[in-house]
mmCIF file of the C-alpha atoms, coordinates in Angstrom:
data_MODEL
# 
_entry.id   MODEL 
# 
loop_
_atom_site.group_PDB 
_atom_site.id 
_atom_site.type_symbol 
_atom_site.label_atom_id 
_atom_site.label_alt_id 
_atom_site.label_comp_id 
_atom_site.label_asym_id 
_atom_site.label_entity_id 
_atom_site.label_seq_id 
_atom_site.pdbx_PDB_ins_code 
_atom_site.Cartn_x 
_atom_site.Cartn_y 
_atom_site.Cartn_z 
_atom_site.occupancy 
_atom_site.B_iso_or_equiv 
_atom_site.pdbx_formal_charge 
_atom_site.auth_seq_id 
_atom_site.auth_comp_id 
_atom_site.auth_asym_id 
_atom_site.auth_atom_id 
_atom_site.pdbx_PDB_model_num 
ATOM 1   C CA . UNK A 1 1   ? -18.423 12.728  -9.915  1.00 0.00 ? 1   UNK A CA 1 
ATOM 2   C CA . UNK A 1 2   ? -15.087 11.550  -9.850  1.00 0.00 ? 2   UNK A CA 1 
ATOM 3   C CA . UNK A 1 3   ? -12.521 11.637  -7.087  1.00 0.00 ? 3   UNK A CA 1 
ATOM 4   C CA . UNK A 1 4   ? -8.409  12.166  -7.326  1.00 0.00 ? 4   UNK A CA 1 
ATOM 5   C CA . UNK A 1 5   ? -6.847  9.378   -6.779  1.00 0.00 ? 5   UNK A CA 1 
ATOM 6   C CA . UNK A 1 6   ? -1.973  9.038   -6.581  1.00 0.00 ? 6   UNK A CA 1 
ATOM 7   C CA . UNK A 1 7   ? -1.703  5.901   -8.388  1.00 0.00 ? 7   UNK A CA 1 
ATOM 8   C CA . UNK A 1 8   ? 0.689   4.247   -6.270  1.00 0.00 ? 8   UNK A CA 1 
ATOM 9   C CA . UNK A 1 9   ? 1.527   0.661   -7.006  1.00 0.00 ? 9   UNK A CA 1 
ATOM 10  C CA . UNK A 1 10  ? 0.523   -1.267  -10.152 1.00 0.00 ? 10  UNK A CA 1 
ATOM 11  C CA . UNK A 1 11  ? 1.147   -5.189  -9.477  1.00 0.00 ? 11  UNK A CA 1 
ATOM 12  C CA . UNK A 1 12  ? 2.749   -8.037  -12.305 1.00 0.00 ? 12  UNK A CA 1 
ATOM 13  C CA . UNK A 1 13  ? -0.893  -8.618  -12.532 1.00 0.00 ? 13  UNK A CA 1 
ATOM 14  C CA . UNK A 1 14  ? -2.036  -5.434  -13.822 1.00 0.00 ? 14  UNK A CA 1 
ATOM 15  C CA . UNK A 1 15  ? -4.305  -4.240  -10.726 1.00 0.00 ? 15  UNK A CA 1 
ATOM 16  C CA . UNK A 1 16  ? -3.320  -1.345  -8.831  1.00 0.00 ? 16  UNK A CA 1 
ATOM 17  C CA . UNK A 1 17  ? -3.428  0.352   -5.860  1.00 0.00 ? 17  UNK A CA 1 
ATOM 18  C CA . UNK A 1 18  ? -4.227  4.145   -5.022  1.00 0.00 ? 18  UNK A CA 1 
ATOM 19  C CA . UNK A 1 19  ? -4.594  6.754   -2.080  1.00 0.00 ? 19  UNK A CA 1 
ATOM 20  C CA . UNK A 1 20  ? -7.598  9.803   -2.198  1.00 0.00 ? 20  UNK A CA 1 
ATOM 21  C CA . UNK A 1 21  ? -5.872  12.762  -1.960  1.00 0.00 ? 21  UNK A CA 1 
ATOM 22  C CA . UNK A 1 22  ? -8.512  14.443  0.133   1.00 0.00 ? 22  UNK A CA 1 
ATOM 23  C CA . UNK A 1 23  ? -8.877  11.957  2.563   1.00 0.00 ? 23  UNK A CA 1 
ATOM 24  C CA . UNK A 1 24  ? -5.491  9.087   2.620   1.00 0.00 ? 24  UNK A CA 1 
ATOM 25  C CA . UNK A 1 25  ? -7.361  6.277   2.472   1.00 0.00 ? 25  UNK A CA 1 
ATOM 26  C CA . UNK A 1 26  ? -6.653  3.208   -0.170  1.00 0.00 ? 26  UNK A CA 1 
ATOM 27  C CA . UNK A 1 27  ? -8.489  2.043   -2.962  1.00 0.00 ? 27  UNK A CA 1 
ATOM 28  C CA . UNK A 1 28  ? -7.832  -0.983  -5.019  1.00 0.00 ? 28  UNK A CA 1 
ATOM 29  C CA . UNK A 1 29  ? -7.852  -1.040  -9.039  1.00 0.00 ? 29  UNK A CA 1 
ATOM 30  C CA . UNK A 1 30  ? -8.807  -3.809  -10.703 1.00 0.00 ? 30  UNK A CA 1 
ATOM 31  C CA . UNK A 1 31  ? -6.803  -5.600  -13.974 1.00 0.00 ? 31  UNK A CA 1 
ATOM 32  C CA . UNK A 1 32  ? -10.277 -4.536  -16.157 1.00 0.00 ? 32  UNK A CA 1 
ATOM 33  C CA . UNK A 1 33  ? -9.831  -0.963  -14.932 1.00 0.00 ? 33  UNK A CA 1 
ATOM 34  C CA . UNK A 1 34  ? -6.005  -0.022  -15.072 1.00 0.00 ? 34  UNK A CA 1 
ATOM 35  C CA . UNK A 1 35  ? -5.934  -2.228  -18.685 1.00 0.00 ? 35  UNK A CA 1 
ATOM 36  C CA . UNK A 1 36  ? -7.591  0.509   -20.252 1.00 0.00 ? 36  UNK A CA 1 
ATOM 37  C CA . UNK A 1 37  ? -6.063  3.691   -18.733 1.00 0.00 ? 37  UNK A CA 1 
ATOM 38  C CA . UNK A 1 38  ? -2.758  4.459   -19.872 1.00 0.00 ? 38  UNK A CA 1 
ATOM 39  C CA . UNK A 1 39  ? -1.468  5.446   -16.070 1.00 0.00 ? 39  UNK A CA 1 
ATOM 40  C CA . UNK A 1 40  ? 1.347   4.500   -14.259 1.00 0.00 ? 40  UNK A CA 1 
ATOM 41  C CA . UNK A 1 41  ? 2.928   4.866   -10.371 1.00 0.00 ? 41  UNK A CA 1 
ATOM 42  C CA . UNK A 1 42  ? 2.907   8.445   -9.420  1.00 0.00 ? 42  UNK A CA 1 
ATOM 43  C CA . UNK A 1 43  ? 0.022   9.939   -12.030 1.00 0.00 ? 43  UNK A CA 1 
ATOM 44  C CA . UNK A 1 44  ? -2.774  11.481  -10.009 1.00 0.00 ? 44  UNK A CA 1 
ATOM 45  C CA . UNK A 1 45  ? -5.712  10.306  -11.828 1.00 0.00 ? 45  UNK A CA 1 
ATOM 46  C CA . UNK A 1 46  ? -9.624  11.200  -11.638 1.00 0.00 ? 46  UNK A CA 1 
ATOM 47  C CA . UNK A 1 47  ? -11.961 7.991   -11.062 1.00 0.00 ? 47  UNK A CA 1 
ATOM 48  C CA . UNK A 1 48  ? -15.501 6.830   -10.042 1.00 0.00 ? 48  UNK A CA 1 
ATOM 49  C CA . UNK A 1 49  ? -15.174 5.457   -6.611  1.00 0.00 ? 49  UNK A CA 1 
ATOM 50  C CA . UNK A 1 50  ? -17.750 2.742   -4.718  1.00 0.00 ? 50  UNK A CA 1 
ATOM 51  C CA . UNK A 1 51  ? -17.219 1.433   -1.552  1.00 0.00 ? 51  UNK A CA 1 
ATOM 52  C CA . UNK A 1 52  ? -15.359 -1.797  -1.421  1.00 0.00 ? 52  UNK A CA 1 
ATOM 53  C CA . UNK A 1 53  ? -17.772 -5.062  -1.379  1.00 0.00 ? 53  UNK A CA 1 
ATOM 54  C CA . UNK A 1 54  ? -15.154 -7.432  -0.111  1.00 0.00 ? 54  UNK A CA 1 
ATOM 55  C CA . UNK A 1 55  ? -15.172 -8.389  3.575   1.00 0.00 ? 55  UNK A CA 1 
ATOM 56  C CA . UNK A 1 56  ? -11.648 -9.725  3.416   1.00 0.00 ? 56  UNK A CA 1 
ATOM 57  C CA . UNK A 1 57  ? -10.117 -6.175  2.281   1.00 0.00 ? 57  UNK A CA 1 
ATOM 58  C CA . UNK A 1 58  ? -12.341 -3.373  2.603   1.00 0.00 ? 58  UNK A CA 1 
ATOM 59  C CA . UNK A 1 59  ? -10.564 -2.108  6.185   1.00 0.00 ? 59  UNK A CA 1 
ATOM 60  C CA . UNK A 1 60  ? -7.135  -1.902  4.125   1.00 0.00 ? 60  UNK A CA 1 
ATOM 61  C CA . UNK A 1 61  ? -8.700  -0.696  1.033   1.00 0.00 ? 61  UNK A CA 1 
ATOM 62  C CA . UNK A 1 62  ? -12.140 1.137   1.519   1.00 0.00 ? 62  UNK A CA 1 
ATOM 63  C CA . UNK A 1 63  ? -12.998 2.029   -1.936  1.00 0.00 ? 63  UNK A CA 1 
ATOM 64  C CA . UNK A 1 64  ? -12.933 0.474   -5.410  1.00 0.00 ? 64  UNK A CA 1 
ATOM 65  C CA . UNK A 1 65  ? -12.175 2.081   -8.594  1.00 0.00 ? 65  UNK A CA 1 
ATOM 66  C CA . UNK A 1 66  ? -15.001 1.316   -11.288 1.00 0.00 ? 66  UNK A CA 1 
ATOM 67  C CA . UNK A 1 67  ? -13.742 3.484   -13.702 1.00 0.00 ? 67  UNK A CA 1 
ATOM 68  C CA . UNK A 1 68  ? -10.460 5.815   -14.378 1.00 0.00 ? 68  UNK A CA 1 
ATOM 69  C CA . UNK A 1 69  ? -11.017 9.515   -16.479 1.00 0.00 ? 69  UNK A CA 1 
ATOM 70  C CA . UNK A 1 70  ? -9.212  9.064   -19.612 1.00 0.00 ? 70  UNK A CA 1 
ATOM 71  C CA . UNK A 1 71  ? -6.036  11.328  -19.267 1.00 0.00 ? 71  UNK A CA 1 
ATOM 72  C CA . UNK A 1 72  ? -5.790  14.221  -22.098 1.00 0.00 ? 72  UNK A CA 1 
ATOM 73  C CA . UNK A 1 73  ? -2.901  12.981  -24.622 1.00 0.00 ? 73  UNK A CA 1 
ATOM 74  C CA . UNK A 1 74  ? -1.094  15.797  -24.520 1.00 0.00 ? 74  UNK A CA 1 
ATOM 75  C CA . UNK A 1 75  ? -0.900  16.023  -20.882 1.00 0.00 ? 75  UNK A CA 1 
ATOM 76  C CA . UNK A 1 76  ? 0.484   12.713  -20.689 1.00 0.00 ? 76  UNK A CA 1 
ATOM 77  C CA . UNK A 1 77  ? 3.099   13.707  -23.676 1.00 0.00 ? 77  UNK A CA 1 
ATOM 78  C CA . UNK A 1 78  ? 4.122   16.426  -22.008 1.00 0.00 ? 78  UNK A CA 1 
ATOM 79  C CA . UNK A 1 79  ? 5.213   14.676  -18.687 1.00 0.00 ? 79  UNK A CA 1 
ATOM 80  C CA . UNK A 1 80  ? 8.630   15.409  -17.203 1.00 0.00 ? 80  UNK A CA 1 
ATOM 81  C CA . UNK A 1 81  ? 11.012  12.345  -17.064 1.00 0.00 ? 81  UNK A CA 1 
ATOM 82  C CA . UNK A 1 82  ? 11.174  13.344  -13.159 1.00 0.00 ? 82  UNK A CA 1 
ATOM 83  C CA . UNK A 1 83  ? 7.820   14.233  -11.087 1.00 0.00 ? 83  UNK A CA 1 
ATOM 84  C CA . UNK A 1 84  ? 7.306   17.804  -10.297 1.00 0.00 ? 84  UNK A CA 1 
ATOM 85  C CA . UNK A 1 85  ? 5.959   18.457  -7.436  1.00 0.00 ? 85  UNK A CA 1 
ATOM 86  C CA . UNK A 1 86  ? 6.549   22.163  -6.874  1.00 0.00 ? 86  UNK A CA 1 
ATOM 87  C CA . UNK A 1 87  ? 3.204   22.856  -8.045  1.00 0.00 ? 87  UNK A CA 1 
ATOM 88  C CA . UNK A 1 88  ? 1.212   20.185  -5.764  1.00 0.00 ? 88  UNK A CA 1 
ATOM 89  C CA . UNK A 1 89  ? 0.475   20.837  -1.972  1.00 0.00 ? 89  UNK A CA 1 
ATOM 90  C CA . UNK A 1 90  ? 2.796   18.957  0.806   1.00 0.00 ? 90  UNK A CA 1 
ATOM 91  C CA . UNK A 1 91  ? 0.920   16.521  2.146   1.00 0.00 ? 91  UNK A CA 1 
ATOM 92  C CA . UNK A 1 92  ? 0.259   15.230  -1.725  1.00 0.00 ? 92  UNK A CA 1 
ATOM 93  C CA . UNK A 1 93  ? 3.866   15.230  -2.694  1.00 0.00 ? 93  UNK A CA 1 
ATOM 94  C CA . UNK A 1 94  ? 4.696   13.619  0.577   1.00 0.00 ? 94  UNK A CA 1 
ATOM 95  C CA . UNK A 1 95  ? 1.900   11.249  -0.454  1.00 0.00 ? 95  UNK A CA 1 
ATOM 96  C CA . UNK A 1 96  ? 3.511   10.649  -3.604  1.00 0.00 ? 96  UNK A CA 1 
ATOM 97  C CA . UNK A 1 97  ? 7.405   10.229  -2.549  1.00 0.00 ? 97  UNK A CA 1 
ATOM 98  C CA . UNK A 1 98  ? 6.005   7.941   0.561   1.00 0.00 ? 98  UNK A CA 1 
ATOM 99  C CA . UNK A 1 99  ? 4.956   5.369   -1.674  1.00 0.00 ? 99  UNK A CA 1 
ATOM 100 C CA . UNK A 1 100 ? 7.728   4.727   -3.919  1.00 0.00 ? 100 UNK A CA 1 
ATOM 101 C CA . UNK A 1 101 ? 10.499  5.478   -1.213  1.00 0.00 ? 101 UNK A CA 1 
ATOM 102 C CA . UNK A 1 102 ? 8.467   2.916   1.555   1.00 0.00 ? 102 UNK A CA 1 
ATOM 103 C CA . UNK A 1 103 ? 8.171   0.063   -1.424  1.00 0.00 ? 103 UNK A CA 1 
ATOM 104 C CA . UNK A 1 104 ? 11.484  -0.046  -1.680  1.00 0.00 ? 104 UNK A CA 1 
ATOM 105 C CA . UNK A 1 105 ? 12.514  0.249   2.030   1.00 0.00 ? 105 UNK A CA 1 
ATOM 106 C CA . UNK A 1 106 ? 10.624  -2.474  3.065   1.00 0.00 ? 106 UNK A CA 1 
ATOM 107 C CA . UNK A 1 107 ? 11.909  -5.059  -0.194  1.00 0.00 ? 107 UNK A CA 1 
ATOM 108 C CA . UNK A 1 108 ? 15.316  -3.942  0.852   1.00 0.00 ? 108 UNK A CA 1 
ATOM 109 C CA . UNK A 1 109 ? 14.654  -4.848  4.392   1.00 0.00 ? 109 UNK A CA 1 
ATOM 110 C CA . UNK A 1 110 ? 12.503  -7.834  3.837   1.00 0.00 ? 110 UNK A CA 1 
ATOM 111 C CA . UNK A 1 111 ? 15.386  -9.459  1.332   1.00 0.00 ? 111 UNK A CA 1 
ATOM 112 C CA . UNK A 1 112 ? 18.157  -8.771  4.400   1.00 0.00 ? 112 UNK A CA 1 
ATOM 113 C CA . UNK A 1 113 ? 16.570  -11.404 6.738   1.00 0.00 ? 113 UNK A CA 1 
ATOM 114 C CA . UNK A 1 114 ? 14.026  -11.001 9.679   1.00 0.00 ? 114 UNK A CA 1 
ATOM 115 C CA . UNK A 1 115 ? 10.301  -11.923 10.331  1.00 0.00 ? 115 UNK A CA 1 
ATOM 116 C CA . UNK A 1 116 ? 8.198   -8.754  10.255  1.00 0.00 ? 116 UNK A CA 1 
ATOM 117 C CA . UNK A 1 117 ? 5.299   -7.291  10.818  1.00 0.00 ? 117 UNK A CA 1 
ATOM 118 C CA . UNK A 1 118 ? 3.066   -4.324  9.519   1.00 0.00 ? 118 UNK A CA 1 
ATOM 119 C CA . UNK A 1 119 ? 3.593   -2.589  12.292  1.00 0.00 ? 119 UNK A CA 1 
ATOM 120 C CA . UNK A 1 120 ? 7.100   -3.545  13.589  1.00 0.00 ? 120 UNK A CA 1 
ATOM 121 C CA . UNK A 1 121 ? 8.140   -2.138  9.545   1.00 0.00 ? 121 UNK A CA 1 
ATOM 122 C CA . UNK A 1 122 ? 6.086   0.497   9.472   1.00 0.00 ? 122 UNK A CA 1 
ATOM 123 C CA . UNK A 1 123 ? 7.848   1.067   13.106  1.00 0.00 ? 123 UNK A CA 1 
ATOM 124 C CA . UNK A 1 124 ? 11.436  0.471   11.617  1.00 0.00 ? 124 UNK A CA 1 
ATOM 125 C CA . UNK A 1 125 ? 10.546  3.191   8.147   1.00 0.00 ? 125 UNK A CA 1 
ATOM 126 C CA . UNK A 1 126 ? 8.979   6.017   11.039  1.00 0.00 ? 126 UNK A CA 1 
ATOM 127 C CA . UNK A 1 127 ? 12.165  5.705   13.636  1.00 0.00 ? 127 UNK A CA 1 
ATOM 128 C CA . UNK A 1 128 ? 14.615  7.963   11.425  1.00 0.00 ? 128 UNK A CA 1 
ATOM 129 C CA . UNK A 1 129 ? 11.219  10.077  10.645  1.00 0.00 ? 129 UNK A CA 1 
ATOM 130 C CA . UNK A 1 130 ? 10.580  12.411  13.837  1.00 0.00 ? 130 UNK A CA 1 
ATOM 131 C CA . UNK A 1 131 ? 8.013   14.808  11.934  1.00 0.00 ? 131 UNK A CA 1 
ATOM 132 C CA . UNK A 1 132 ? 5.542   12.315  10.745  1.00 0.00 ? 132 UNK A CA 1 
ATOM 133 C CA . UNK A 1 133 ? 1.685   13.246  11.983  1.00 0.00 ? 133 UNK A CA 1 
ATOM 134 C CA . UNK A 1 134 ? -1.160  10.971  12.862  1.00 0.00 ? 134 UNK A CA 1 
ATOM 135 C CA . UNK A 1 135 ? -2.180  11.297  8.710   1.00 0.00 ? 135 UNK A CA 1 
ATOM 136 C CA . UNK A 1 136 ? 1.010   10.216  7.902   1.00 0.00 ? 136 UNK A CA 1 
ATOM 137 C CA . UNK A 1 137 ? 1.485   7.056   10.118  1.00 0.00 ? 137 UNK A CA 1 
ATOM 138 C CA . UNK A 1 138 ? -1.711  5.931   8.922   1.00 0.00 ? 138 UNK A CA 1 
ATOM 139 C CA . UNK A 1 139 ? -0.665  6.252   5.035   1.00 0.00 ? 139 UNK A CA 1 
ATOM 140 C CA . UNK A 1 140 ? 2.744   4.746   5.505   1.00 0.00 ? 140 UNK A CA 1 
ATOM 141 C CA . UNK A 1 141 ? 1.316   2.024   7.524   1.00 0.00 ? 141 UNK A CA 1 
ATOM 142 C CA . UNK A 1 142 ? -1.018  0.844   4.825   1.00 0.00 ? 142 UNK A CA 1 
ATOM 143 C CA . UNK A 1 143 ? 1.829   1.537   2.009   1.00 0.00 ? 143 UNK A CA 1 
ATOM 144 C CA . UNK A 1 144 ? 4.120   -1.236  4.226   1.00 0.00 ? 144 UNK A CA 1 
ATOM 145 C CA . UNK A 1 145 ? 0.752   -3.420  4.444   1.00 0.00 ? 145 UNK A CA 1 
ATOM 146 C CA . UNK A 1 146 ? -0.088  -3.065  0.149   1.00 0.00 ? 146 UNK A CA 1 
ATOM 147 C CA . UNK A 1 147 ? 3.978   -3.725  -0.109  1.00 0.00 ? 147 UNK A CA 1 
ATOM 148 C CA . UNK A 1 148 ? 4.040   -6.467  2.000   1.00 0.00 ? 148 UNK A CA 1 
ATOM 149 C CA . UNK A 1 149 ? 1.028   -8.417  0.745   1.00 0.00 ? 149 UNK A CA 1 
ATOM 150 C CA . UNK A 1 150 ? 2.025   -7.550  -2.938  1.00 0.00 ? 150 UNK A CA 1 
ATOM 151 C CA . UNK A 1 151 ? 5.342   -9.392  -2.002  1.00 0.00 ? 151 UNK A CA 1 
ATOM 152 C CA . UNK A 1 152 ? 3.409   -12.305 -0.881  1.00 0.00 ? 152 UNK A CA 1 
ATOM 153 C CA . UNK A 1 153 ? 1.244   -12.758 -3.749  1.00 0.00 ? 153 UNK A CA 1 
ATOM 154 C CA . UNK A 1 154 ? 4.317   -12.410 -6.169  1.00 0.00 ? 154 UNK A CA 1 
ATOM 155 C CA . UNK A 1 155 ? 5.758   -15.836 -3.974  1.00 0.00 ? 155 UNK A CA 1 
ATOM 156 C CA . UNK A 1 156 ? 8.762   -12.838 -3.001  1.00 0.00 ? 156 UNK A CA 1 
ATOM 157 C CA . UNK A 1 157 ? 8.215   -13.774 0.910   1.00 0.00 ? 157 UNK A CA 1 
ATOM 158 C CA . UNK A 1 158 ? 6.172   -16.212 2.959   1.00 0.00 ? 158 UNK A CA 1 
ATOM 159 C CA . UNK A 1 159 ? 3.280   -15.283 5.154   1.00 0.00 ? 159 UNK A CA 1 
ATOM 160 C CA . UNK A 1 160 ? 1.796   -16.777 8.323   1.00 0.00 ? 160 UNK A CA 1 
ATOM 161 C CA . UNK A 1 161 ? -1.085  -15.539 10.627  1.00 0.00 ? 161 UNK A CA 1 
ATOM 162 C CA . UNK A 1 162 ? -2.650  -16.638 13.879  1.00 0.00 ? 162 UNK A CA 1 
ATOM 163 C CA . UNK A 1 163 ? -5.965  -16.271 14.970  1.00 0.00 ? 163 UNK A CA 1 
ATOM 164 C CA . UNK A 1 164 ? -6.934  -15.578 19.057  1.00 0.00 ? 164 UNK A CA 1 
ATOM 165 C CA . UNK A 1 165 ? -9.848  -18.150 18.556  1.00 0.00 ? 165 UNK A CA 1 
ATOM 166 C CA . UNK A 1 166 ? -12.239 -19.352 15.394  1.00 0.00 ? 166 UNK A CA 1 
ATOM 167 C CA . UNK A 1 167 ? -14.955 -16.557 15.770  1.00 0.00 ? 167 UNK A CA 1 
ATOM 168 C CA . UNK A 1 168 ? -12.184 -13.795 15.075  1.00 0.00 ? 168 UNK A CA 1 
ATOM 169 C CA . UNK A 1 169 ? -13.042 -12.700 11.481  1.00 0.00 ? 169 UNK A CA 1 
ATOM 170 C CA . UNK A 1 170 ? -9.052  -11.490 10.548  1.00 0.00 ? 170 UNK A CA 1 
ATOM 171 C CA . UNK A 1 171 ? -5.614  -12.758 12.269  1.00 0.00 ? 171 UNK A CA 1 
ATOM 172 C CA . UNK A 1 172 ? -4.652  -10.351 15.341  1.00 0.00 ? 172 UNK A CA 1 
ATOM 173 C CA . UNK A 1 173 ? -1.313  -11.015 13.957  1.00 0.00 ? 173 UNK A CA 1 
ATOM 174 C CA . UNK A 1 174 ? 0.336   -11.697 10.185  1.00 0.00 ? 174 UNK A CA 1 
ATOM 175 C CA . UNK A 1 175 ? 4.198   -12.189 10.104  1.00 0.00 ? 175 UNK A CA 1 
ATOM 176 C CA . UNK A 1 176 ? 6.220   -11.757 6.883   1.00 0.00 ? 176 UNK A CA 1 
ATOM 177 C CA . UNK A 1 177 ? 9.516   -13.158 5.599   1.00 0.00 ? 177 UNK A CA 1 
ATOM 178 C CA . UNK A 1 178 ? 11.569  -13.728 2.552   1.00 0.00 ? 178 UNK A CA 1 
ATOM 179 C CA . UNK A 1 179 ? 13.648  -16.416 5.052   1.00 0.00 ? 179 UNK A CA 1 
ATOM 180 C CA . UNK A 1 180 ? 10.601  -18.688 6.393   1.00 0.00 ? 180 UNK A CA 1 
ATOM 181 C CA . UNK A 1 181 ? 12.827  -21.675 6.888   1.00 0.00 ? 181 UNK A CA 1 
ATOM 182 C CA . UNK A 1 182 ? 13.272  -21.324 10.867  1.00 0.00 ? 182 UNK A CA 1 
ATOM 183 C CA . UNK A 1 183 ? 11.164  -19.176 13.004  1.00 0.00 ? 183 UNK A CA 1 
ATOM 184 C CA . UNK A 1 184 ? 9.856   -19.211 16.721  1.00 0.00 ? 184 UNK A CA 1 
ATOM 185 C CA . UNK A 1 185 ? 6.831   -17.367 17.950  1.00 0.00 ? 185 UNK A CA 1 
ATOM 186 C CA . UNK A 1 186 ? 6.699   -17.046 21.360  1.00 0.00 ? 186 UNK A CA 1 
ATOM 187 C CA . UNK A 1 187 ? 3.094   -16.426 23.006  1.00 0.00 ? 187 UNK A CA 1 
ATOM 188 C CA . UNK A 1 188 ? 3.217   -13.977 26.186  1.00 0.00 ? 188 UNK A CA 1 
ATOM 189 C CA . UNK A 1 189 ? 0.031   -13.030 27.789  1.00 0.00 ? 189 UNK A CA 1 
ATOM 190 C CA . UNK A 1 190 ? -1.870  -12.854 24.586  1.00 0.00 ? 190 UNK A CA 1 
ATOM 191 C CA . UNK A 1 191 ? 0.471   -10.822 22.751  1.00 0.00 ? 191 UNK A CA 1 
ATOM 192 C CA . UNK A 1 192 ? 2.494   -12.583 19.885  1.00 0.00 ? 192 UNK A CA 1 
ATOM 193 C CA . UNK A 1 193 ? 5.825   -11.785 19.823  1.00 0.00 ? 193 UNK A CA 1 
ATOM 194 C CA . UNK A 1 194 ? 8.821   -12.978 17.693  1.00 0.00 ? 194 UNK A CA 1 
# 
């Protein structure tokens, strides 16, 4: 059975990222996957789905894709230069336009100057956008999070973490910047702040 999947980042090193268009949540596309599909950012593809294995990403990205549906030729021919989507439902387009339109908000923002946050930029994208719901939030915030650790692993920013004490198995809090050279984190009643 295979699942629809928005293709919605492909990194320098050929993996990819995607969102389920039932459900929102993120999968991750391995280099040995999207190497032999022919899609690109924005094509809603059809692929087998397993739950992710890895400890260290499986709350950003749940699923893994094992294998992509080989898209019909002429389809793929036959695509406008611009996406049209008249035909798909809101929340998919929205979907869709989210990804590309966050990825670029938060490079522009990160090359300005600042040390951020998932949250404080997914805060900063969502404070001109008053009709965002709950389903929403939750996609844009892990667009920002696949953006900024993209950035990270192309060397475009620097990346720093803490950890409340050793048994914690993530960081409570990751900070990003493209400026790294002077910071200060100040530490108020156990909430990081910068």
């Amino acid at each position: 059975m295979y699942t629809k999947i928005i293709l919605t980042n492909v990194i320098q090193a050929g993996a990819g990222f995607g969102v389920v268009l039932d459900t929102g949540e993120g999968c991750f596309i391995p280099n040995s996957v999207m190497s032999k599909s022919n899609a690109i950012e924005g094509d809603t593809i059809e692929a087998a789905i397993s739950n992710n294995a890895s400890k260290d990403h499986s709350d950003r990205t749940p699923f893994v894709v094992s294998y992509i549906k080989p898209m019909i030729p002429a389809v793929a021919e036959s695509k406008p230069a611009k996406l049209d989507l008249s035909s798909r439902v809101d929340t998919v387009a929205k979907a869709t336009l989210c990804a590309k339109d966050v990825d670029y908000f938060v490079k522009e923002v990160m090359s300005e100057d600042g040390i951020w946050t998932v949250d404080s930029m997914t805060e900063e994208y969502a404070y001109d956008e008053k009709d965002l719901s709950s389903e929403d939030l939750k996609l844009l915030r892990k667009i920002v999070s696949d953006t900024l650790s993209t950035m990270f692993k192309e060397g475009r920013c620097a990346r720093w973490a803490q950890w409340n004490n050793s048994s914690d198995p993530k960081a409570t809090c990751v900070w990003f910047s493209c400026y790294p050279q002077s910071f200060t984190v100040r530490i108020n009643d156990a909430h990081s702040e910068v």
